[in-house]
PyMOL Python script that loads the backbone (N, CA, C, O; Angstrom):
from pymol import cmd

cmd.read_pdbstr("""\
ATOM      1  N   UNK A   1      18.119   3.665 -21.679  1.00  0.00           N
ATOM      2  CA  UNK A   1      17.206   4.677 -22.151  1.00  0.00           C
ATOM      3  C   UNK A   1      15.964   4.658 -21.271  1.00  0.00           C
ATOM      4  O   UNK A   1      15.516   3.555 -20.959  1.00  0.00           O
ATOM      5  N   UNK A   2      15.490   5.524 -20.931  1.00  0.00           N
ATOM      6  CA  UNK A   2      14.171   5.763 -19.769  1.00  0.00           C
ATOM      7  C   UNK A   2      13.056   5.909 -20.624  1.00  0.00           C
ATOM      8  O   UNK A   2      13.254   6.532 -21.668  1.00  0.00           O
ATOM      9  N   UNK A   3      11.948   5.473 -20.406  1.00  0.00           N
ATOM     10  CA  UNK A   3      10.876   5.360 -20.744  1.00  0.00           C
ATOM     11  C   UNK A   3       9.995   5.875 -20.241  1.00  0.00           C
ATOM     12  O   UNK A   3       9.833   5.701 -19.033  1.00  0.00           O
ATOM     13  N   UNK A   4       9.263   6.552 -20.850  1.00  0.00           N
ATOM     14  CA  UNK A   4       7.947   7.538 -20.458  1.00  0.00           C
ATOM     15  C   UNK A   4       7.017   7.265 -20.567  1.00  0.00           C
ATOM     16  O   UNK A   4       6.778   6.574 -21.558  1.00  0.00           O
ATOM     17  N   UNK A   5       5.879   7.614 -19.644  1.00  0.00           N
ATOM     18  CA  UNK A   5       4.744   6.984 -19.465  1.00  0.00           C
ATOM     19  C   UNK A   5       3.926   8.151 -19.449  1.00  0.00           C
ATOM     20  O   UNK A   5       4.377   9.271 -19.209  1.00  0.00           O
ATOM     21  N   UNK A   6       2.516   7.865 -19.744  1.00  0.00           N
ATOM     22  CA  UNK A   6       1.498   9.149 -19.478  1.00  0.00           C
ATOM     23  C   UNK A   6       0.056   8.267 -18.552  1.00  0.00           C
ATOM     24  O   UNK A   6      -0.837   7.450 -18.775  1.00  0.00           O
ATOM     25  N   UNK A   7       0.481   8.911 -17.694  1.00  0.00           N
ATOM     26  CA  UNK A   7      -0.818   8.150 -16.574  1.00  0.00           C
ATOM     27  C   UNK A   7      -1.783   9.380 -15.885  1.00  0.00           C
ATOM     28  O   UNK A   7      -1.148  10.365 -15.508  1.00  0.00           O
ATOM     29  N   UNK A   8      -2.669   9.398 -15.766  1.00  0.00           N
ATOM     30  CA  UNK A   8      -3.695  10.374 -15.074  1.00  0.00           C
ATOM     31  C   UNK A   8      -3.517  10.328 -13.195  1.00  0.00           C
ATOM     32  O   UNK A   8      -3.537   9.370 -12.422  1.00  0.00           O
ATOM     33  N   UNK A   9      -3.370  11.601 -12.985  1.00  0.00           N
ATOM     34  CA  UNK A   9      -3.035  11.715 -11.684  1.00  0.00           C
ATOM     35  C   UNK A   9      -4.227  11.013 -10.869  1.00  0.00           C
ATOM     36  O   UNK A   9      -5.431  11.019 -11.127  1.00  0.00           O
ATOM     37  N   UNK A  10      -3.636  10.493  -9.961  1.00  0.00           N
ATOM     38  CA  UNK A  10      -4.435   9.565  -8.820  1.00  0.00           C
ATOM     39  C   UNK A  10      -5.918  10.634  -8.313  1.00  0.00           C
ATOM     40  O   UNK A  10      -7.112  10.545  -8.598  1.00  0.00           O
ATOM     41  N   UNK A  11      -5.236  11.486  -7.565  1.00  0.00           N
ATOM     42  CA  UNK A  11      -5.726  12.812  -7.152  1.00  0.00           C
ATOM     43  C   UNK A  11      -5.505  13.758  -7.797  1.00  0.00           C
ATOM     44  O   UNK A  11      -4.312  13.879  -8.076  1.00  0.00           O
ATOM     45  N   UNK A  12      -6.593  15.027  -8.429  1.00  0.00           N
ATOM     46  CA  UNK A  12      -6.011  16.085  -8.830  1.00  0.00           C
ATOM     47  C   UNK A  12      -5.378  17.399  -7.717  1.00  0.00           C
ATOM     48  O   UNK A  12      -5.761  17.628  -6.569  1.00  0.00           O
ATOM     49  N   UNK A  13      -4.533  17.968  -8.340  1.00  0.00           N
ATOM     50  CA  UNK A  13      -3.745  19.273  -6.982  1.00  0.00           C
ATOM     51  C   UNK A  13      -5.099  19.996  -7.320  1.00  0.00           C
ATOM     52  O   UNK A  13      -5.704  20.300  -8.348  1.00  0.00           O
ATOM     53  N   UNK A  14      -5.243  20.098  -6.270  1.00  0.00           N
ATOM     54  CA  UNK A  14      -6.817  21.647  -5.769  1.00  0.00           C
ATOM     55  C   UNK A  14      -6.346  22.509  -4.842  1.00  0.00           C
ATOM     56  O   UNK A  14      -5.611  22.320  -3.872  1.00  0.00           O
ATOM     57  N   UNK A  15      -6.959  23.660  -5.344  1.00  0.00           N
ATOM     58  CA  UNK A  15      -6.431  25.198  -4.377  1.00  0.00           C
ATOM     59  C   UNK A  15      -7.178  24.579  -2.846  1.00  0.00           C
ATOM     60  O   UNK A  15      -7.746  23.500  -2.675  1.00  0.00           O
ATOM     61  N   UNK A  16      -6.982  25.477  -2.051  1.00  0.00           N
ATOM     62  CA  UNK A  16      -7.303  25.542  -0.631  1.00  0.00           C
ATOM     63  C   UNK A  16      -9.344  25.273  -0.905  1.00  0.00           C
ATOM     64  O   UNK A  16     -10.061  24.461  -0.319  1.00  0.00           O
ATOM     65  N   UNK A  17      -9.649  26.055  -1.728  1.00  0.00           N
ATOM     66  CA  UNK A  17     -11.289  26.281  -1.692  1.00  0.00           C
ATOM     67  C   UNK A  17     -11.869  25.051  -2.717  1.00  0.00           C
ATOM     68  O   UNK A  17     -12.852  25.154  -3.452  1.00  0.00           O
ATOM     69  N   UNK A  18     -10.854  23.676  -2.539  1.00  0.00           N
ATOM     70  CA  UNK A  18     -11.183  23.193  -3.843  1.00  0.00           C
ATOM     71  C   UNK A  18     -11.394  23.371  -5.466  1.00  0.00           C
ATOM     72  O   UNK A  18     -11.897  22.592  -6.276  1.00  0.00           O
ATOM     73  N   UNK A  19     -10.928  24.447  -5.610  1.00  0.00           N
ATOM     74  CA  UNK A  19     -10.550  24.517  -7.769  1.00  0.00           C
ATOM     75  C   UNK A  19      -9.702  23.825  -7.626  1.00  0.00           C
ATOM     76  O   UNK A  19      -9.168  23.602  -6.540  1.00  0.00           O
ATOM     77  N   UNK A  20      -9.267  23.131  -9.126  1.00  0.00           N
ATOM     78  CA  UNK A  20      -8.011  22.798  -9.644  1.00  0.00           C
ATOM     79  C   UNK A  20      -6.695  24.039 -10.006  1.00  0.00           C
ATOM     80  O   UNK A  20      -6.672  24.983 -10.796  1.00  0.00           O
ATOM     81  N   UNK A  21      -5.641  23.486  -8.981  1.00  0.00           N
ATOM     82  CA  UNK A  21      -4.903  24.814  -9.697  1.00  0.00           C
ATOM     83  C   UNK A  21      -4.416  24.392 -11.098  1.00  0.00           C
ATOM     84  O   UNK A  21      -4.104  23.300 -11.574  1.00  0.00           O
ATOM     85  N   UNK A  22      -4.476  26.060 -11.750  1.00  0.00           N
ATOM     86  CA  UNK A  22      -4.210  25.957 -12.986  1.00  0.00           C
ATOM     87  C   UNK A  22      -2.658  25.262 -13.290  1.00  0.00           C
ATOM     88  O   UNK A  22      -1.686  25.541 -12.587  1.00  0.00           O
ATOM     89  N   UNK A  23      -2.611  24.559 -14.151  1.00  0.00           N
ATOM     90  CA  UNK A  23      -1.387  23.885 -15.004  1.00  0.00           C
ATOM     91  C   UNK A  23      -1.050  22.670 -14.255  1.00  0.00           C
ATOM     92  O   UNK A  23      -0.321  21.859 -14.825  1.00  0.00           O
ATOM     93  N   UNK A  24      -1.440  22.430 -13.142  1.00  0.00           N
ATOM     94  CA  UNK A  24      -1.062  21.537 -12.186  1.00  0.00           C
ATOM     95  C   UNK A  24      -0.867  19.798 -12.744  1.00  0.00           C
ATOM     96  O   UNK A  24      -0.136  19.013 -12.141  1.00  0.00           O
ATOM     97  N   UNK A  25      -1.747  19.382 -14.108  1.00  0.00           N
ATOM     98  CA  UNK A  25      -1.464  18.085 -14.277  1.00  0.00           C
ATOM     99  C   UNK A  25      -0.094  18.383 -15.147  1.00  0.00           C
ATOM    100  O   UNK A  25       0.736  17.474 -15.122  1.00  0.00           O
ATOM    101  N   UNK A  26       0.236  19.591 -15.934  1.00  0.00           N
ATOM    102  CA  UNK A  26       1.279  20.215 -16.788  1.00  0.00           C
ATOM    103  C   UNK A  26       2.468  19.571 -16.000  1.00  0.00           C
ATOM    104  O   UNK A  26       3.247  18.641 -16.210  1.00  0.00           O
ATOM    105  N   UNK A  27       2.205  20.726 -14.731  1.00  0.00           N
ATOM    106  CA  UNK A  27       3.523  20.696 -13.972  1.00  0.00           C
ATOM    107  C   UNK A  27       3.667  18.935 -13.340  1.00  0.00           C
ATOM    108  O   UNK A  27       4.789  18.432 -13.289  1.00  0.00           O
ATOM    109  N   UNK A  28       3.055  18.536 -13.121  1.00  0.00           N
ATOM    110  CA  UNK A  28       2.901  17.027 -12.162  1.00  0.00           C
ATOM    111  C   UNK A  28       3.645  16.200 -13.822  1.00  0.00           C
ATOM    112  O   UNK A  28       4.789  15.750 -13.766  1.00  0.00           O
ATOM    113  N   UNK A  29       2.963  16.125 -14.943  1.00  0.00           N
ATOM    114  CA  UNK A  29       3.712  15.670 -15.943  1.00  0.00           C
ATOM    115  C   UNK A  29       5.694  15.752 -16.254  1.00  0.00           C
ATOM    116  O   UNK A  29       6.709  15.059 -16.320  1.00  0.00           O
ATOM    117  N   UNK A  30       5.296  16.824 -16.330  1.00  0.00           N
ATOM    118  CA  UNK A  30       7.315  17.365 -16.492  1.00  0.00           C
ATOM    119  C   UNK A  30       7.794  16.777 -15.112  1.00  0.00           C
ATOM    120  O   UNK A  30       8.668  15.930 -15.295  1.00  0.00           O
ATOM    121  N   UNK A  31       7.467  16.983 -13.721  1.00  0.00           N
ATOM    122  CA  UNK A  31       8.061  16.746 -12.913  1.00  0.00           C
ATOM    123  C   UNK A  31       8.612  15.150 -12.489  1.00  0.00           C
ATOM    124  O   UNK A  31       9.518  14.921 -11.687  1.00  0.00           O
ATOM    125  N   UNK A  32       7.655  13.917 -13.398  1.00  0.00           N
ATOM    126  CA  UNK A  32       7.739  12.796 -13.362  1.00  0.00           C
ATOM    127  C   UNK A  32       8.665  12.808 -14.605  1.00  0.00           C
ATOM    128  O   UNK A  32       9.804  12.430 -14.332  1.00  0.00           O
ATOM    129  N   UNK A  33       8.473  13.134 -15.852  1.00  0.00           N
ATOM    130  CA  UNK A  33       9.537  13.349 -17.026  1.00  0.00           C
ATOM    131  C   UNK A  33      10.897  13.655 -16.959  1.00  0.00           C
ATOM    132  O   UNK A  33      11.729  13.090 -17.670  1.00  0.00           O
ATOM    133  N   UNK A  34      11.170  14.533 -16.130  1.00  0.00           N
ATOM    134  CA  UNK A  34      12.491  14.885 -15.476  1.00  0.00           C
ATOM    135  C   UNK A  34      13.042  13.615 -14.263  1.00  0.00           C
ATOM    136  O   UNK A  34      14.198  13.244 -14.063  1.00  0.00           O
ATOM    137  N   UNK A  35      11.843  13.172 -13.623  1.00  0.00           N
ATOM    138  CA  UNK A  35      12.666  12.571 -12.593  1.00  0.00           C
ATOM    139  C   UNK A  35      12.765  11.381 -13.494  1.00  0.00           C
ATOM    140  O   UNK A  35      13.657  10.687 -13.007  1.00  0.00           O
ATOM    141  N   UNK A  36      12.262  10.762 -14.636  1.00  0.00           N
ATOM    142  CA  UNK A  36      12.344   9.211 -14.909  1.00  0.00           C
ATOM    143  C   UNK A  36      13.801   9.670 -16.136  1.00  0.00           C
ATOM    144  O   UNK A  36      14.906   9.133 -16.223  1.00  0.00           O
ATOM    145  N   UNK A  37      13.444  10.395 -16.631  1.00  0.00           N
ATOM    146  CA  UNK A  37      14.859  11.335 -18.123  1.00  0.00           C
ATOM    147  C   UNK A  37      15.868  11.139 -17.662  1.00  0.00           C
ATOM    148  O   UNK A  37      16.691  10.311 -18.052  1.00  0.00           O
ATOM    149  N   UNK A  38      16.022  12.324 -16.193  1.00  0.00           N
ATOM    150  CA  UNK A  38      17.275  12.471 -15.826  1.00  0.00           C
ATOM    151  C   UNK A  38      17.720  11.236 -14.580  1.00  0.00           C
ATOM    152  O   UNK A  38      18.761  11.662 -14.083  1.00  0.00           O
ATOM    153  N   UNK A  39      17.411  10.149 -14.027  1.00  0.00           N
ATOM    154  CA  UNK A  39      17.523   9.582 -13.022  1.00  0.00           C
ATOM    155  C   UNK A  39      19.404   8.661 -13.448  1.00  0.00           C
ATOM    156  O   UNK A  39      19.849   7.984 -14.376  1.00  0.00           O
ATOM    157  N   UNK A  40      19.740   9.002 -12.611  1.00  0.00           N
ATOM    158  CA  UNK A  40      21.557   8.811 -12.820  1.00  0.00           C
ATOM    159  C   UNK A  40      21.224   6.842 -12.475  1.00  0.00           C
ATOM    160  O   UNK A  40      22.085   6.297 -13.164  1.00  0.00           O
ATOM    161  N   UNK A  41      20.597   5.991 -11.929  1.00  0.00           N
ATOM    162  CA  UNK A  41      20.784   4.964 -11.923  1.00  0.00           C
ATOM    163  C   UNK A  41      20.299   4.428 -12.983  1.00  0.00           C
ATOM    164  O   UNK A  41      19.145   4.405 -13.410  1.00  0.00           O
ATOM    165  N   UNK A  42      21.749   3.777 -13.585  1.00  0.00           N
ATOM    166  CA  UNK A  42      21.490   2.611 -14.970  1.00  0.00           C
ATOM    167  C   UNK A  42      22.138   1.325 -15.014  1.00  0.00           C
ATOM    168  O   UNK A  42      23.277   0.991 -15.339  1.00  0.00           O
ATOM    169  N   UNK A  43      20.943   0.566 -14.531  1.00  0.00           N
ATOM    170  CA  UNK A  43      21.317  -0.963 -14.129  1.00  0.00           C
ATOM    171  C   UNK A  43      22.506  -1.103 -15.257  1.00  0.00           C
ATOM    172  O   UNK A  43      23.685  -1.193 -14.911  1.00  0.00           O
ATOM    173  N   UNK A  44      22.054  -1.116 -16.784  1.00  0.00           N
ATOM    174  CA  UNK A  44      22.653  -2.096 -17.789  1.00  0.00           C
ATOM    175  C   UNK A  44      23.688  -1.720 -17.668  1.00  0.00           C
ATOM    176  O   UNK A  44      24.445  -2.672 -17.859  1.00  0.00           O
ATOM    177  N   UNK A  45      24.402  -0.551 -17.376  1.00  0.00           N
ATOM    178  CA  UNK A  45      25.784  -0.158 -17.414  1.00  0.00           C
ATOM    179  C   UNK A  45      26.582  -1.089 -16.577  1.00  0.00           C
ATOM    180  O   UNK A  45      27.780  -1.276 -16.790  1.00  0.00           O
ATOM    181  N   UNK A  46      25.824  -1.759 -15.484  1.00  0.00           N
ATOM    182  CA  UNK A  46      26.508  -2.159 -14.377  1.00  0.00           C
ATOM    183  C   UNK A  46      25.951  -4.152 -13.881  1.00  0.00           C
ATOM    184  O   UNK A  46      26.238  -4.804 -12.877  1.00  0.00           O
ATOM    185  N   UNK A  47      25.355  -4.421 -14.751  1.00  0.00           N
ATOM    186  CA  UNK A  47      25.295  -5.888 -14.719  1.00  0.00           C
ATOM    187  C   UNK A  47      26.549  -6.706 -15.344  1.00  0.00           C
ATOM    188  O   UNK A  47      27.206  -6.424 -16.346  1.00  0.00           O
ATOM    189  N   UNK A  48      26.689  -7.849 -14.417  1.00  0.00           N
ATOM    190  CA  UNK A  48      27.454  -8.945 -14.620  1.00  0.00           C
ATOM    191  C   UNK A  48      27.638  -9.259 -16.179  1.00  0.00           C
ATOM    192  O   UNK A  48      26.509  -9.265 -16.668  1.00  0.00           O
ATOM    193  N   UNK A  49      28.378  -9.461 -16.930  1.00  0.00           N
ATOM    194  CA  UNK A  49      28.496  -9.835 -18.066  1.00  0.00           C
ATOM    195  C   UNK A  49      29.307 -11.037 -18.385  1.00  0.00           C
ATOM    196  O   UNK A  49      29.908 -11.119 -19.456  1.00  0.00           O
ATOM    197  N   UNK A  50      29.338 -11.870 -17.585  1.00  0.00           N
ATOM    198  CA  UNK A  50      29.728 -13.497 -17.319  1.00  0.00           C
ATOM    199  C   UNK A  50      30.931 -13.781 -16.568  1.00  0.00           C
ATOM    200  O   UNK A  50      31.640 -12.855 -16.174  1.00  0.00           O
ATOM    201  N   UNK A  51      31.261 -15.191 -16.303  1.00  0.00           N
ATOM    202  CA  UNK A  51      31.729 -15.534 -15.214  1.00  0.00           C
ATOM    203  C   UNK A  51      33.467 -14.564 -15.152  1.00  0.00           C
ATOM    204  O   UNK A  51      34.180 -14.283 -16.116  1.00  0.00           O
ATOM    205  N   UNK A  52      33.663 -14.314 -13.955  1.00  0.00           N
ATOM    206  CA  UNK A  52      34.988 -13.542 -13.885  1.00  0.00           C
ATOM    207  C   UNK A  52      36.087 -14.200 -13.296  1.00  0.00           C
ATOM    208  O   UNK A  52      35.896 -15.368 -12.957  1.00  0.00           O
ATOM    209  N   UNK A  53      37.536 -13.548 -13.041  1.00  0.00           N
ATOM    210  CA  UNK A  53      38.378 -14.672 -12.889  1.00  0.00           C
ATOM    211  C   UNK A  53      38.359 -15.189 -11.653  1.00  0.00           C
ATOM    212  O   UNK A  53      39.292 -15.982 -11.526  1.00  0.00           O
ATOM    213  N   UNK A  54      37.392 -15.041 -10.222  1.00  0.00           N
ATOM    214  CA  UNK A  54      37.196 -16.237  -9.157  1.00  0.00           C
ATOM    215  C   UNK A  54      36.803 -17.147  -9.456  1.00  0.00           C
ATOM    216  O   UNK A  54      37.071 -18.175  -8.834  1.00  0.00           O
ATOM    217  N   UNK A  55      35.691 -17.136 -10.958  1.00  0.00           N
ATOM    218  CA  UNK A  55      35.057 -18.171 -11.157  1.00  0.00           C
ATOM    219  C   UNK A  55      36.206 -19.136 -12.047  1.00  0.00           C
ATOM    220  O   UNK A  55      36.425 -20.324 -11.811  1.00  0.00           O
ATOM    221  N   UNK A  56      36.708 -18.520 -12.852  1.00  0.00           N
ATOM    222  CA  UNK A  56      37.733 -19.341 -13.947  1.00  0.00           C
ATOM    223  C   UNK A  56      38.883 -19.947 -12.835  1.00  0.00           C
ATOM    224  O   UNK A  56      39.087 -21.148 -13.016  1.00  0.00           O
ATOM    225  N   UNK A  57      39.590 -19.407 -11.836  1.00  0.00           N
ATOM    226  CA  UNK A  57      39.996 -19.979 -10.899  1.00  0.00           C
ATOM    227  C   UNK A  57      39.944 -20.764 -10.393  1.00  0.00           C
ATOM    228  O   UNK A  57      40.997 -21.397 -10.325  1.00  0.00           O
ATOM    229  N   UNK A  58      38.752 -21.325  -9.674  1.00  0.00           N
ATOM    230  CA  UNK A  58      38.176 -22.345  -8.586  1.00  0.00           C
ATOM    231  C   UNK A  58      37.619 -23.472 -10.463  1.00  0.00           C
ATOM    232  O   UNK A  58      37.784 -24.659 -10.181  1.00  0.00           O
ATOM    233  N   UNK A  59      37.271 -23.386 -11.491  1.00  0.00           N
ATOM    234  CA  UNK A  59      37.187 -23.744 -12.042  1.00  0.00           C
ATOM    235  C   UNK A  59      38.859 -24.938 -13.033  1.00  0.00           C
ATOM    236  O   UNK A  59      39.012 -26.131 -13.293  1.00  0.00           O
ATOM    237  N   UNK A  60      39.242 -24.354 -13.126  1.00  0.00           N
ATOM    238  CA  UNK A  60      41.194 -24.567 -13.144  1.00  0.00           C
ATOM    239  C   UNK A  60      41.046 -25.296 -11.709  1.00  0.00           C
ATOM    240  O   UNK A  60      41.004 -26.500 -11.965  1.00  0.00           O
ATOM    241  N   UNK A  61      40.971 -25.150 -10.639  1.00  0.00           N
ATOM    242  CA  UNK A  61      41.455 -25.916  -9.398  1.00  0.00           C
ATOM    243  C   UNK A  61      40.561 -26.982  -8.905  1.00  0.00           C
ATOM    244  O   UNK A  61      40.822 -27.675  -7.921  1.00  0.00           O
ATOM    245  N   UNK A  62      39.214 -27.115  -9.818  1.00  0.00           N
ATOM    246  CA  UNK A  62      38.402 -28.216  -9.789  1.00  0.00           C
ATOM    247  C   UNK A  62      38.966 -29.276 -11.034  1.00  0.00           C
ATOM    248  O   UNK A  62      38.554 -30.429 -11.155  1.00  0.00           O
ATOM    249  N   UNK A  63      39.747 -28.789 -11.715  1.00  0.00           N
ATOM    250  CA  UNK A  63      39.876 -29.582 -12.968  1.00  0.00           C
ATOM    251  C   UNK A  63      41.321 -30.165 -12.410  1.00  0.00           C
ATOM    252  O   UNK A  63      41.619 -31.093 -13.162  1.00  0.00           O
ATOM    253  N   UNK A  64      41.889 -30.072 -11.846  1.00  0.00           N
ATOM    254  CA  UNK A  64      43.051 -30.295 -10.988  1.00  0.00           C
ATOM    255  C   UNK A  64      43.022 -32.059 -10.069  1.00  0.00           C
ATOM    256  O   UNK A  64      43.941 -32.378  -9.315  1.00  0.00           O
TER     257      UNK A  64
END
""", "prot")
cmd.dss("prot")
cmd.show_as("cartoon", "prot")
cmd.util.cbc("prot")
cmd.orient("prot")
């Protein structure tokens, strides 16, 4: 499950003449929300979940 954070932009986005463009912390929000929501890499799916049969193997041939 991804976890969301709310942090204040480093820099704010400013037009060319220096304003803030409008919606810009809006859009900078969703755009980090989407990338942390939707991000396809998920460690837990894919960690080790204990020893496998090279290990039970060489284990049997140490007991030997």
């Amino acid at each position: 499950m991804a976890t969301i954070t709310s942090a204040s932009l480093s820099s704010p986005a400013t037009r060319r003449n220096g304003e803030p463009a409008p919606f810009a912390e809006f859009k900078a929000f969703w755009q980090h929300f989407f990338a942390k929501a939707f991000n396809p890499y998920r460690p837990e799916l894919h960690y080790m979940r204990g020893p496998g049969p090279a290990w039970r193997a060489k284990q049997i041939a140490r007991s030997n």
